[in-house]
N, C-alpha and C positions, 0 to 999 in steps of 0.2 A: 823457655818463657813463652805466656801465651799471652798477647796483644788483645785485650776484650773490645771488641766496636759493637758489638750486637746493639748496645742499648741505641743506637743511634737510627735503628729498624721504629719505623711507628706503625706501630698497630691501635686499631678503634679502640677505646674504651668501651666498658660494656661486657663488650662481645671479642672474645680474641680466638684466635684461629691456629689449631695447633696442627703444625703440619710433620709429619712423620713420613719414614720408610711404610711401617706397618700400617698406620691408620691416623688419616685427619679427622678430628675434633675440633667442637666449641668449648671457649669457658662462660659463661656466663654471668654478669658481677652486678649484683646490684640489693636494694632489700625488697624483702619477699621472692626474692629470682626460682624459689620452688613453685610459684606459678606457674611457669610458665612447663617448668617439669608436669604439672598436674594438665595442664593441656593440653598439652604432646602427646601425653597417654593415655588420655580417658579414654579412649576408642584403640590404643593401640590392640593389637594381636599379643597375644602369648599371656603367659603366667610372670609375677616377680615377686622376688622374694626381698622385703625390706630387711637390713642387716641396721637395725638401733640401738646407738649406744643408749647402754640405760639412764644416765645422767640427763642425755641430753631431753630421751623420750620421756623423765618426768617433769622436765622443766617446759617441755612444749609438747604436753601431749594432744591439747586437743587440733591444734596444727597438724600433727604429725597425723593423730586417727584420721582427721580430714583427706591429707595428702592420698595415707593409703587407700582409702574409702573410695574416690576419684580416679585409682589406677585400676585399670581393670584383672580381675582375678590375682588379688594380690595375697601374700603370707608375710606375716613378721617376726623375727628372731631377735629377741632383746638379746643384748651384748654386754658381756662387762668389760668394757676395754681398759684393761690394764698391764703395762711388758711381759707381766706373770703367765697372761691370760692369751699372751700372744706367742701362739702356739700349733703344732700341728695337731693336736685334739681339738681345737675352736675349731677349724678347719674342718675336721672331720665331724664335729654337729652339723656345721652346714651340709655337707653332704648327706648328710644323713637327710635332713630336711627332704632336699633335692629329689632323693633318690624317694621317699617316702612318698611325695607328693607329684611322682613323673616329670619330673621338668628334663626338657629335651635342650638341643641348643636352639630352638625358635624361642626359650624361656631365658629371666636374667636378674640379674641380683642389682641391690640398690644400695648403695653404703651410706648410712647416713648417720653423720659421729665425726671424730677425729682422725689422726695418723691412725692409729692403731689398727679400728673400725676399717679406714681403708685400703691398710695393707692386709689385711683377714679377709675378709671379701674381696680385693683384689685377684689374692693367689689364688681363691677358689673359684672363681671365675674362671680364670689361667687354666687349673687343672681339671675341673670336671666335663667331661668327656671332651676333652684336650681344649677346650676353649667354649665359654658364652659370653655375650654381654654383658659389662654390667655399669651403671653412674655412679656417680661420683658427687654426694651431696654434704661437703667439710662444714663443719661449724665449729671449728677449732680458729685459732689464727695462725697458729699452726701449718695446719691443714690445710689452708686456703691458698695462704702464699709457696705452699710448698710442696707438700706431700700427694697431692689430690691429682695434681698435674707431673707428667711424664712417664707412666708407667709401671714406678718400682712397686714391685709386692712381696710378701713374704713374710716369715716368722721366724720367733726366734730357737736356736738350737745350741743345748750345752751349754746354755752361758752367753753364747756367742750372738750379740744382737745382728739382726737379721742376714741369719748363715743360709737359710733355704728361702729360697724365692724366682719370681721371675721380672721378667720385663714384658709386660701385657698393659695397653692405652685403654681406658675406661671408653665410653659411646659417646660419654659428654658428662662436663664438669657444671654445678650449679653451685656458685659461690652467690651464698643470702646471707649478707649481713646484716641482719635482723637479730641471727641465733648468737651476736657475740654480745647482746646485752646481757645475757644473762651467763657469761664467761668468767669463771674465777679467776682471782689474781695469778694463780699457780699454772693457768694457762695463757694467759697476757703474757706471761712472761716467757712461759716456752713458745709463744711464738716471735717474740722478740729476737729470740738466739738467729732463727732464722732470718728473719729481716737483716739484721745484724753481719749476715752474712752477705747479704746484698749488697751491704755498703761498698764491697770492695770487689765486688765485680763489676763494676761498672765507672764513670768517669769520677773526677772531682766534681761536678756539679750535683749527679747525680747521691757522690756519697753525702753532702751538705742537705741535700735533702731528706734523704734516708734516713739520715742521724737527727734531724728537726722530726720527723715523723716518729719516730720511736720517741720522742721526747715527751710529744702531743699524746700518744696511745697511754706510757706510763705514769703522766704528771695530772692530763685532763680525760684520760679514758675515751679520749677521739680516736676512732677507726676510721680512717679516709680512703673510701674506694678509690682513689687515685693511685694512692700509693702502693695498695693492695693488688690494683691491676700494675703497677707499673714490677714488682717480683714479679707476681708473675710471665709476665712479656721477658724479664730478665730468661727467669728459667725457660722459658718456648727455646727462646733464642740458641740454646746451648744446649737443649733437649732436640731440637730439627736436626741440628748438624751433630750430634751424636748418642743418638736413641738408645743405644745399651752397650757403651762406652767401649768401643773399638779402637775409637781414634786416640781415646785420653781426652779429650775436650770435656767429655760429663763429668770427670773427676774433678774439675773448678768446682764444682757444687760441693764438695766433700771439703771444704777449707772448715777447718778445724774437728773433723767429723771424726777424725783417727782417734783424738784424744777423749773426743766426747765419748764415744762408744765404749773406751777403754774405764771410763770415771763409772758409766751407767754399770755395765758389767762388774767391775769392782767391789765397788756400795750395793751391790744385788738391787739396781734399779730406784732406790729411795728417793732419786732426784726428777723433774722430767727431760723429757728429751731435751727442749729447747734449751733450758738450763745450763744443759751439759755442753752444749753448743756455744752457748756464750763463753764459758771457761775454755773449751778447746779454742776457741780463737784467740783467745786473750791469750795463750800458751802458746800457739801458731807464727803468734807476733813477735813473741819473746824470741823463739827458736831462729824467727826470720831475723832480730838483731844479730844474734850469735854466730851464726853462720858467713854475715855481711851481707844479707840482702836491702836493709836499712839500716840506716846509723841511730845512735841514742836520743838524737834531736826528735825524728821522726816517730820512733817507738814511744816516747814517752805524749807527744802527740796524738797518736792514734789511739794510746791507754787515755788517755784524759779525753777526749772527746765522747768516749765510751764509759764512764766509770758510773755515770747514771742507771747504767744497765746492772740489774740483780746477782751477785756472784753468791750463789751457796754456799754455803760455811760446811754442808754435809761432805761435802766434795773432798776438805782437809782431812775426814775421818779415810780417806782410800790410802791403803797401800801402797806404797811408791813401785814394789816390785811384782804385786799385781798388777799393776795401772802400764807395766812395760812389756807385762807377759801378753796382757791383752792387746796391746798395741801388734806385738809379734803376730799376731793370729789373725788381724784385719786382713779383711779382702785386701786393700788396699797395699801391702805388705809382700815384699817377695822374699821367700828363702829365709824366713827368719828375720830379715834385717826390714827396719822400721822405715816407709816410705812417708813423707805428707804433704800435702797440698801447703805452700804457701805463699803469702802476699809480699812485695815488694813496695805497694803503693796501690792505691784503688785502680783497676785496668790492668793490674800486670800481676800475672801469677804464673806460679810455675807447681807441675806435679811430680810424682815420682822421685820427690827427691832425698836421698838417703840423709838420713841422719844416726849422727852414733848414738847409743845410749846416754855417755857422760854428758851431749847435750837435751838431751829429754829432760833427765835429773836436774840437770841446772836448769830449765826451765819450769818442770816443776815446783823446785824452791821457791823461786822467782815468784809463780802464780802463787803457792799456800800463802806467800810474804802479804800480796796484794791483798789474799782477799780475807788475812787476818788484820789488814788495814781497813776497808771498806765499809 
């Protein structure tokens, strides 16, 4: 069992400070905060190469042309970020790019999009000629609270959501929530799954808050830079002390991540991430009655506290023994047998912990019951 106290660490709002083995970084949080990206580097040295998602670059193009217009010797690569799309061919256009247009490592890439967009430009970063810079600019909510910050990158392989990748720290994170007014509901809501997950790393106060804050995002379309800094400060906190998960400490971020990964792979991706997230945790909770990590008082608690949050109906179309094959195949999984992160109560979780199939199945029922209720 791992005893979470981090949230108890204060960090500035604003500005938070991420400190690592490999490299300390800024986030940045605020609306318009690509200002201040844009004047950082009007004068900097080198070439960059803008990585945009397309979505986001037709909804804010003339921001965007301005941005890059501002950096100096810059190039841009529209992106279609989709799971499909996330890929080691995407990967390999940027390179291409790169290589077409001399960039060295004094040159650097700029992600500006969602998870996707991040982890695609991430990896490439990572791997061209073993390492360059590159930022980190989420307009997801997603992305913000989650994805932008700590490192992970990579794409997907066989099926297997993100099999190949690395652990490489962007130069700096600029979180503008500006870009989530013009955020679809289908991503509101993937980034709820993650917030979602917040709730239960951290105390009881802090999960009463978390769970009022997703209230306000889904009922009043409020994005509170509070709460958006306070994820993220969650994840620093668990990202310093274990940067590319040595110790087990990074895997509290993976609480319900086994199952979600296992649903997305399954339905060939039709859901989004966050989505999948919210149902894996709803699933996480069940498996943590079953087992005895909480009694039925508590489980039916933590479901109802949360049932505001979107459950997919697409998720019931998955195969039960697809959804356990996939499970088998997570990182997160040893030898075959089914490892998962799960909660006890918000502050207490525990990882690595086997569970048999006949409780998967019974959990699963459990979830399709729920969310042909909902």
């Amino acid at each position: 069992m791992i005893l979470l106290k981090f949230y108890e660490r204060i960090l500035r709002l604003k500005k938070i400070e991420i400190r690592t083995q490999s490299k300390n970084y800024k986030v940045i949080i605020g609306n318009n905060s690509i200002k201040e990206f844009a004047s950082e580097h009007r004068k900097s040295d080198g070439k960059k190469l803008f990585v945009l998602d397309k979505n986001v670059y037709r909804l804010h193009k003339s921001k965007l042309d301005e941005l890059v217009k501002q950096s100096n010797s810059s190039l841009t690569h529209i992106f279609h970020s989709t799971e499909k799309n996330k890929t080691l061919n995407s990967v390999q256009k940027i390179y291409d790019i790169l290589l077409k247009n001399n960039f060295s490592r004094r040159d650097s890439l700029v992600a500006i999009g969602g998870g996707i967009v991040g982890d695609v430009t991430g990896f490439a970063a990572a791997t061209f000629m073993r390492g360059i810079d590159y930022y980190q600019i989420p307009t997801t909510l997603l992305s913000m609270v989650d994805s932008s910050v700590g490192g992970k990158t990579g794409v997907n392989y066989s099926k297997v959501k993100n099999l190949i990748g690395s652990f490489y720290q962007p130069q700096k994170v600029y979180v503008d929530i500006s870009f989530l007014s013009t955020l679809p509901n289908k991503e509101i809501y993937s980034g709820a799954g993650e917030i979602f997950k917040y709730a239960f790393l951290s105390d009881e106060e802090n999960y009463l808050l978390i769970r009022d804050g997703l209230k306000a995002i889904l009922n009043q379309n409020q994005f509170d830079e509070e709460l958006i800094a306070k994820c993220i400060k969650l994840k620093a906190a668990v990202v310093e002390n274990d940067e590319q998960e040595k110790s087990g400490l990074r895997k509290i971020l993976n609480l319900g991540h086994t199952f979600a990964h296992a649903f997305e792979s399954t339905i060939n991706f039709r859901i989004k991430h966050g989505e999948a997230v919210i149902a894996g945790i709803f699933a996480s909770l069940i498996v943590s009655e079953k087992v005895g990590l909480i009694n039925k008082n508590d489980l039916n608690k933590y479901l109802t506290d949360f049932y505001f949050l979107p459950l997919n109906k697409e998720i019931v179309k998955a195969d039960r023994s697809e959804i356990i094959k996939f499970m088998k195949s997570d990182k997160k999984s040893s030898q075959g047998k089914i490892q998962l992160v799960l909660a006890s109560k918000p502050g207490e979780i525990f990882i690595d912990f086997h569970v048999s199939e006949k409780i998967i199945k019974y959990a699963l029922n459990k979830l399709f019951e729920i969310i042909g209720t909902v």
